[in-house]
C-alpha positions in Angstrom: -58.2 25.8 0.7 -61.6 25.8 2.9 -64.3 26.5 0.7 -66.5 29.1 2.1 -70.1 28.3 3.3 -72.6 29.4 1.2 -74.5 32.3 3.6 -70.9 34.1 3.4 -70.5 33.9 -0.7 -74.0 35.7 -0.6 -72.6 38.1 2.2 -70.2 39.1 -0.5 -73.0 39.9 -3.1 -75.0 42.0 -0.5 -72.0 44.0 0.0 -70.8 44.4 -3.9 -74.4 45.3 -4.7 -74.0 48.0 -1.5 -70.8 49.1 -3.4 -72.6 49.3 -6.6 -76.0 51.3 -4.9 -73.3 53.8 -3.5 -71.0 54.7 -6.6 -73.9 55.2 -8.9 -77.0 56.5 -6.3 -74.8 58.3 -4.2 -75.6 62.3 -4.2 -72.7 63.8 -5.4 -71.9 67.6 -5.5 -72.2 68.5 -10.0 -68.2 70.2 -9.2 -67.3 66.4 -8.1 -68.6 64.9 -11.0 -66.1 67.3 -13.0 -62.5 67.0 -13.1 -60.7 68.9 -15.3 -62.7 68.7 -18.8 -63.8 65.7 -17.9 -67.4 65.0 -17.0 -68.7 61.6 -15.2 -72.2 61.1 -16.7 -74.8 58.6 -15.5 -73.7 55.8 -18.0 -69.8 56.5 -16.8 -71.2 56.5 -12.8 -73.1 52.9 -14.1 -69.7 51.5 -15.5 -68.0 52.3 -12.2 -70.9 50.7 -10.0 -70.6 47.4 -12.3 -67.0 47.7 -11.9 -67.2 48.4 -8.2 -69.0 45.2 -7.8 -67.1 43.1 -9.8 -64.3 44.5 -7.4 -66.5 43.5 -4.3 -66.3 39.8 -5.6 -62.9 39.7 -7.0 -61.6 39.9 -4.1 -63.8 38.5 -1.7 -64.2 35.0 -4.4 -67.6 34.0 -3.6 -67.1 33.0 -7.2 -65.0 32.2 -9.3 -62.8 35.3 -11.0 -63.6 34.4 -14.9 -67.5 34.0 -13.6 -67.1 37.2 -12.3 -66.4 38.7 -15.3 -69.1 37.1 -17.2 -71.1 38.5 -15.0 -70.0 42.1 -15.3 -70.4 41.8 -18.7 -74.0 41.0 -18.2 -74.5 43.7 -16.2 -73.0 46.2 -18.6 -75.6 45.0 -21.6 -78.8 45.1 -19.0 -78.0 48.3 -17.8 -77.7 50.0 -21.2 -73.5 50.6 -21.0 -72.9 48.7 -24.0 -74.3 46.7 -26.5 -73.8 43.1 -26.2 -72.3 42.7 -29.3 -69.6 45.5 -29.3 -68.6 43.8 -25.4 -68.1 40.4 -27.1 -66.1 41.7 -29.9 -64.3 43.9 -27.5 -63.4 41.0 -25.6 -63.8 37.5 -27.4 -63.0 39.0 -30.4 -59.5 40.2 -29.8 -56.2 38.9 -30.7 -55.2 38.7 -27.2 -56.9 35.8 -26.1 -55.4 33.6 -29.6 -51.9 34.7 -28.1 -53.0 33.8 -24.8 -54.2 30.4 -25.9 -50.8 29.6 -27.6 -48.1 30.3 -25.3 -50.0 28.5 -22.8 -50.4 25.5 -25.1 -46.8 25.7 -25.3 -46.1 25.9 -22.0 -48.1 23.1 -21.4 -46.0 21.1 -24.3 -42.9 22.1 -22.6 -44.1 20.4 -19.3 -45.7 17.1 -20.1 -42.8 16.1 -22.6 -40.5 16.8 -19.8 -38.2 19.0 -21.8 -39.1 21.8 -18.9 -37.6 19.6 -16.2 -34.2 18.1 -19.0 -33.4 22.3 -19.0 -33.7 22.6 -15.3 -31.8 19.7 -14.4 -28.7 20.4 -16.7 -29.1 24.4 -15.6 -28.5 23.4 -12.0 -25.9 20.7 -12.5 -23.6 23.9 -13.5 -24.8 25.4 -9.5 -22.9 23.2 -7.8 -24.0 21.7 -4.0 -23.6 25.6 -3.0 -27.1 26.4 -1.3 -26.6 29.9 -1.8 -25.9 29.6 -5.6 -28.8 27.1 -5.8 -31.0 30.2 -4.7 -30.0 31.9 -7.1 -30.1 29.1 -9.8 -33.9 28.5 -9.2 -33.9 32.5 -9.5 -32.2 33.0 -12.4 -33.9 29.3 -14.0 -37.2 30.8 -13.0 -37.0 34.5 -14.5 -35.7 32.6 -18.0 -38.3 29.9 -18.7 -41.0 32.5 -17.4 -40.2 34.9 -20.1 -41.4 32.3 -22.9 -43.7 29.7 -20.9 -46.0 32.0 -18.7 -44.7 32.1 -15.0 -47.4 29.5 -13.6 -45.8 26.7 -15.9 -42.1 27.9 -14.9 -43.3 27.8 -11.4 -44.9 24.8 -11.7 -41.4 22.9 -13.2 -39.4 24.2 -10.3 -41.3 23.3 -7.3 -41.1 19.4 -7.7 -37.1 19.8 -8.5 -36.9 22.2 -5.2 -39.1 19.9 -3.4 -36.8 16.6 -4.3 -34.0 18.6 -3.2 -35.3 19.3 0.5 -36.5 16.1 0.7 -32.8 14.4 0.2 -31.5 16.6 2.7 -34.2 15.9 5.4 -34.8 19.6 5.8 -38.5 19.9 7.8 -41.2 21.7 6.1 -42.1 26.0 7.7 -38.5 25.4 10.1 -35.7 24.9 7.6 -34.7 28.3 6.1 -33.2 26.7 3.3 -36.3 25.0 2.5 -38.3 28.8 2.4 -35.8 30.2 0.5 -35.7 27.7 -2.0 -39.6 27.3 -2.0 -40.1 31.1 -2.4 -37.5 31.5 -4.7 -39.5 28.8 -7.2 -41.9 31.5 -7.1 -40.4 35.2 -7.1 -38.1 33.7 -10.2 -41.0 33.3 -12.4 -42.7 36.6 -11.4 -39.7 38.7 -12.3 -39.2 37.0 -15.6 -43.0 37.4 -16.7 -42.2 41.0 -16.9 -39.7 40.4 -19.1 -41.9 39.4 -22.6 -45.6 39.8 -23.2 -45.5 35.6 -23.2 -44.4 35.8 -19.7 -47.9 37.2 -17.8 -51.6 36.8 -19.1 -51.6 40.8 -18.0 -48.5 41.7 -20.9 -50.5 40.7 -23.8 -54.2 42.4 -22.3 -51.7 45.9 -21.2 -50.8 45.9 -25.5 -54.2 45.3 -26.4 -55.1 48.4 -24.7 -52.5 50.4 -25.7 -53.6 49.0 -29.4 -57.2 49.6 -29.2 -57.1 52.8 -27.1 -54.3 54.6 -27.9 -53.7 53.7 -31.6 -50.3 52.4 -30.3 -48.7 48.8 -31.6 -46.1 47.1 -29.5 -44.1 44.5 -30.8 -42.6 41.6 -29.1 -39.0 43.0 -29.1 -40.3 46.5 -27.7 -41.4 45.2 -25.1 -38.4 43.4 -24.0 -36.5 46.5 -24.6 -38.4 47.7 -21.4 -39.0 43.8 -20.1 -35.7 42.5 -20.1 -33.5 45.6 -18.2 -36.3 45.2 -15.6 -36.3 41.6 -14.6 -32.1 41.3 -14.8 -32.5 43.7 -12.5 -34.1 42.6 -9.6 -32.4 38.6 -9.8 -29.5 39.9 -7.6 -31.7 42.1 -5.3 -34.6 38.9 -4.5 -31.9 36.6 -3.6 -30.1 39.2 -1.6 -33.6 39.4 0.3 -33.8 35.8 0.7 -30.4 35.2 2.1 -31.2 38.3 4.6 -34.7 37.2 5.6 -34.0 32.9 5.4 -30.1 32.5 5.6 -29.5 28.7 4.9 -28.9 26.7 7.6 -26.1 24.5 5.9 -24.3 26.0 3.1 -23.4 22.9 1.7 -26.3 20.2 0.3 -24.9 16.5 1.1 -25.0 15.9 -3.1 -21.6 16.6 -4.3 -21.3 18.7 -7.7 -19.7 15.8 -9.0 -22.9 14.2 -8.4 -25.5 16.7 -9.8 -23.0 16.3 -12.6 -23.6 13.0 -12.8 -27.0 13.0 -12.4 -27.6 15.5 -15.5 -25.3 13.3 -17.3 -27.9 10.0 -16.8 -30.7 11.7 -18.4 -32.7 9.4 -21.3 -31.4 10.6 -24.5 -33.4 13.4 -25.5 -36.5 12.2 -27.1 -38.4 12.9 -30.3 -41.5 15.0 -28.9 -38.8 16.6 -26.5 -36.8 17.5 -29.5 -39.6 18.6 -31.9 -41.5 20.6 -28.9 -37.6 22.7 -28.4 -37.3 23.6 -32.3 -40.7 24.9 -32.1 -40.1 26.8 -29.3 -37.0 28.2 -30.3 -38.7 28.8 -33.4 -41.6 30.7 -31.8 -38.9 33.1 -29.8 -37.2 34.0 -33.0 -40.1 35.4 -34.4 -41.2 36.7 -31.5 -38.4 39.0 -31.7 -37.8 39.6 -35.6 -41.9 40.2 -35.8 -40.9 44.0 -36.4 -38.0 43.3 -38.8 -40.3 41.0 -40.9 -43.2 43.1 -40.7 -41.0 45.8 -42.3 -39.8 43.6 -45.1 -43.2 41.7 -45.7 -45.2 44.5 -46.0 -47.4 42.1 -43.3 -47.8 44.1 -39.7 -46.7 40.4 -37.2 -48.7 40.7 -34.2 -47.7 39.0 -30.9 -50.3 36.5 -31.5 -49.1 35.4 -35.0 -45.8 33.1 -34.1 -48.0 31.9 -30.9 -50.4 30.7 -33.5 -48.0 29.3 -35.9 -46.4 27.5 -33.1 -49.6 26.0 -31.7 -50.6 24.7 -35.4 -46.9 22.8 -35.4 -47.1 21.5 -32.1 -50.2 19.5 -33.5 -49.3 18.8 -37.3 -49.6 14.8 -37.7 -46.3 13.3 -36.6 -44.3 16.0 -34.4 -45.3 15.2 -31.3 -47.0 11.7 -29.7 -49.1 14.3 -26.6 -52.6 15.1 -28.3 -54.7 18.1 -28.1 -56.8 16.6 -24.9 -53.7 16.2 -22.9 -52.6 19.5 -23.9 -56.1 21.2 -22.9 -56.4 19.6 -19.5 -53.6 21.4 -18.5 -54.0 25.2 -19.8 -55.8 27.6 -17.7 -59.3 28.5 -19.7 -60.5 30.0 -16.7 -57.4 32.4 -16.9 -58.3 32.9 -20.5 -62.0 33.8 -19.6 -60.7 36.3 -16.9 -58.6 37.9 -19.3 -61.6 38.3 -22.1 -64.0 39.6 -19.5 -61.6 42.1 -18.2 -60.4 43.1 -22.3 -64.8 44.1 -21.9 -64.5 45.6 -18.7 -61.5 47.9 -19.2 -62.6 49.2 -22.6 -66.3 49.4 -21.4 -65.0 51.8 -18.5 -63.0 53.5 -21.0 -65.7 54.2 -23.6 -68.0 56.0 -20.7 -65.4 58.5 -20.2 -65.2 56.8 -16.8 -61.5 56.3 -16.7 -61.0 60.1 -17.9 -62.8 61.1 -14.8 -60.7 58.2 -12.8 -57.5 59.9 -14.0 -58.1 63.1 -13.9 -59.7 62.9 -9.8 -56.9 60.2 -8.5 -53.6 60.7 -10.5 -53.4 64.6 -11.1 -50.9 65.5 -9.1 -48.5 62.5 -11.1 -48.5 64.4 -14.3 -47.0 67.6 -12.6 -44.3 65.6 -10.9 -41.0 65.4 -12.2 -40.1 62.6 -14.3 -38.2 60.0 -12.1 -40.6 60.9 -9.0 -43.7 60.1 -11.4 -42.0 57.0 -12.8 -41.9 55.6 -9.2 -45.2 56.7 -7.6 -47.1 54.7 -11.1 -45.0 51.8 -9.9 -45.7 51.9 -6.0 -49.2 52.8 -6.5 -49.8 49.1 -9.2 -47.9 47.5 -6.7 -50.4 49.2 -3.8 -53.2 47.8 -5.7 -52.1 44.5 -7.2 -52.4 43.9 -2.8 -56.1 44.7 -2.6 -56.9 43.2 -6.0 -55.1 39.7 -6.3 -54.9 39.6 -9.7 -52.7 40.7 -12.6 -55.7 40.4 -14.8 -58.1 42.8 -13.1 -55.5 45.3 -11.9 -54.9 45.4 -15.8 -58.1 46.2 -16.4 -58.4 49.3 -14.6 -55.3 50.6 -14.3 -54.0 50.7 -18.3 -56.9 52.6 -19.5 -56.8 55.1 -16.6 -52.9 55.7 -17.5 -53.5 55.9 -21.0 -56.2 58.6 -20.2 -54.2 60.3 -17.8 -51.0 60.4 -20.5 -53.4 62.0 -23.0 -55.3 64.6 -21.1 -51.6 65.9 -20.0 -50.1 65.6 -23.3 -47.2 63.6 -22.0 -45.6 60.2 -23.7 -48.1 57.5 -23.4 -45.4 55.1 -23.3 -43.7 56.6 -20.6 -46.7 56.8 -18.5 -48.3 53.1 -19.7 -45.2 50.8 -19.8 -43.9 50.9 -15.8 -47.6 50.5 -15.1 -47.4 47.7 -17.7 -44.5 45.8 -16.2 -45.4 46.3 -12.9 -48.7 44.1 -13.1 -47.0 41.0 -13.0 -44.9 41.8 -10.0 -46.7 40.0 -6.7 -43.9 39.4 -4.2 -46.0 39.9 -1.0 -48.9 37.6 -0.9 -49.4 34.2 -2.1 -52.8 34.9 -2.9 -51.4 37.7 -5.6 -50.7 35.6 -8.4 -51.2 31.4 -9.4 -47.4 31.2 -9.4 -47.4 32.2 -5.8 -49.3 29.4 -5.0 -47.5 26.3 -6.6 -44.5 26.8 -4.8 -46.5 27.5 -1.4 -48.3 24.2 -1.8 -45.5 22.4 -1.0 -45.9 23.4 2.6 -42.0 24.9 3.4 -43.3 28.6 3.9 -46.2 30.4 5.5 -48.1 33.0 3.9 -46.4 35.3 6.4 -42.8 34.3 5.4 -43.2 35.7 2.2 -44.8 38.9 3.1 -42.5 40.4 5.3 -39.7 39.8 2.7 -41.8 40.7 -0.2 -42.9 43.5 1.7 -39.2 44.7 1.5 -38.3 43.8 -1.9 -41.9 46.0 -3.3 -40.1 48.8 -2.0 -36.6 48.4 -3.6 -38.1 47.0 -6.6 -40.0 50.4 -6.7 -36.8 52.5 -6.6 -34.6 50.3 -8.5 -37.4 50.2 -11.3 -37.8 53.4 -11.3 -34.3 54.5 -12.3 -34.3 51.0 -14.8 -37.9 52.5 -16.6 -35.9 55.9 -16.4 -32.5 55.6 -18.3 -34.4 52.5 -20.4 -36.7 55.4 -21.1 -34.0 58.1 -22.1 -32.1 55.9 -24.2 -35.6 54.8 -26.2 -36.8 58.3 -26.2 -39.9 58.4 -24.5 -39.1 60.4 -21.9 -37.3 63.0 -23.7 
């Protein structure tokens, strides 16, 4: 991507600061300032300005996103919105970013021992040459791995695999519809999946720190896939219904036979030691992922999300398991995802604190609470969804938009987790623009699609994902008693 020139990055801070000058200098009427009980007082108006600007710069990148965030985190100590301290330990001190660290050292494991691309290969030998079925093999391949690797590293396996594929049948690269099918598919697969477990999207694990330090409420691994899980199965058939509509093959049949994907899976190396080490781990890590509740119970111990990720990242590196070392490992994870995620942990609570997201909730998202139950269910989905479009990030939509449903849930008295959670699982859902998520952006790398390809079929599939979500959150809902 053209880097922009440098009078245009300082464009963007002229007009953040403007946004900043006009939420907290603007003269507003004292019954504006009120909503409800809620009262936005100068320090809340401040929050918003910082936040406002951080905004500004988000999404116009002069800047990188984690600098960003530094940055609103200086302006909320100089201008008196919070210590310094209590925004460090708000955001570097919380257990979110040592479960962040681990899954995605073990996503990086997973890749560079090659036990990512082993699973892939054998998963698609059972496809068959069938282009439709490969569609929805790189779907259904995609959703999985993303559930327990983070969707950029489930992405990032796929697209070489698709792109091998394409290339052996000589497709040509923004004509073929097969090859944007394919291509696109390498990157809706993984977004649907990271709903499906707090490992799947850096915004799962920051949505339950919220919930933890706002609202008091703990959510385990296996709860959330009780929500997760429904959600992700599904919209696999729905996404690669939209991808046959929108980019039907041109050949239904690759020139590979099955009998020679077969093969192929079937002349893999033997599966090595650091391959086979790295899987028991893994599977390790996903069982207790999933019993964390059960053995909290019996232990006495409350497991936290972050725990097994710990445990497995101290395996991964005992002497002898594996031959990769730690500097492999760390040229490959994401620290400036991990920084983005701190800064907004600071952000979100600091807007919370002020009473700004009260005031937020109470101005924007009134007229929600009164609605009934599967109408409000929907409109908290399509209105993430709105603004995961003007924000381009899971991370920072996060940020703002957990604290303000919590709020919202609690001025109401209505189930927190039935207002939080289809917010929740909704952040990592970016079907329309490439620029909406690093997954997104592997798979368009590869050159097959335009950025316009994927918008006017993810255009589509936002709006049936908001209805079929909304009756999935719904009856999940009923069944788990939060909406009852």
């Amino acid at each position: 991507m053209k880097r922009k020139r440098t009078p245009a990055r300082y464009a963007a801070f002229l007009i953040a600061a403007l946004a900043f000058a006009i939420v907290v200098y603007a003269p507003l009427k004292e019954s504006f300032l009120t909503a409800g009980q809620a009262h936005l007082t100068e320090t809340g108006r401040t929050a918003l300005g910082i936040l406002a600007f951080c905004l500004v710069l988000w999404i116009l990148e002069p800047i990188p996103f984690h600098i960003t965030g530094f940055l609103g985190i200086l302006l909320m100590f100089f201008l008196r919105v919070e210590s310094f301290a209590d925004l460090i330990k708000q955001g570097f001190g919380n257990e979110t970013i040592v479960f962040f660290i681990g899954v995605l050292s073990i996503s990086a494991m997973v890749t560079k021992t090659g036990l990512g691309r082993r699973i892939c290969i054998c998963m698609l030998a059972k496809t068959g040459n069938d282009t439709h079925k490969i569609i929805l093999g790189f779907l259904l391949i995609g959703a999985f791995l993303a559930m327990w690797m983070t969707e950029m590293a489930a992405a990032a396996i796929l697209m070489p695999l698709g792109v091998t594929i394409l290339q052996q049948e000589g497709v040509q690269p923004k004509e073929s519809r097969l090859g944007k099918a394919l291509m696109i598919a390498c990157a809706w697969g993984p977004v649907i999946g990271g709903m499906g477990t707090p490992a799947g999207a850096g915004a799962n694990p920051l949505a339950i720190g919220f919930l933890k330090d706002i609202a008091g409420i703990s959510v385990t691994f296996s709860q959330w896939m009780v929500y997760g899980v429904p959600a992700s199965l599904s919209l696999i058939l729905p996404s690669w219904l939209m991808l046959l509509i929108f980019f039907p093959p041109e050949k239904r049949y690759l020139k590979k036979t099955k009998e020679e994907m077969e093969q192929e899976a079937e002349k893999l190396p033997p599966i090595s030691r650091d391959e086979r080490n790295t899987l028991c781990i893994f599977a390790v890590t996903i069982i207790l992922w999933i019993m964390s509740g059960w053995i909290g119970k019996k232990s006495g111990l409350p497991i936290s999300t972050s725990i097994p990720a710990l445990i497995s990242l101290c395996l991964l590196f005992m002497p002898g398991v594996t031959s990769i070392s730690w500097k492999e490992v760390q040229r490959t994870i994401s620290w400036d995802g991990i920084l983005l995620i701190a800064c907004g942990i600071s952000l979100g609570l600091a807007v919370y604190d002020t009473g700004a997201a009260g005031w937020l909730a109470l101005l924007l998202l009134n007229g929600i609470a009164k609605a009934p139950i599967i109408l409000r269910i929907f409109m908290i989905i399509l209105i993430v969804s709105i603004l995961k479009i003007g924000l381009s990030s899971n991370t920072v939509t996060a940020s703002i938009i957990v604290p303000v449903m919590i709020v919202l849930a609690d001025t109401y008295g209505l189930p927190i987790m039935g207002i939080a959670m289809p917010a929740c699982l909704t952040l990592s859902l970016a079907f329309i623009l490439v620029t909406s998520s690093p997954t997104n952006v592997i798979p368009y790398s590869a050159g097959y699609f335009t950025i316009g390809d994927m918008a006017k079929a993810g255009i589509v599939l936002t709006l049936v994902s908001c209805v079929i979500l909304s009756f999935v959150f719904y009856f999940t809902g009923m069944v788990t008693g939060i909406y009852i």
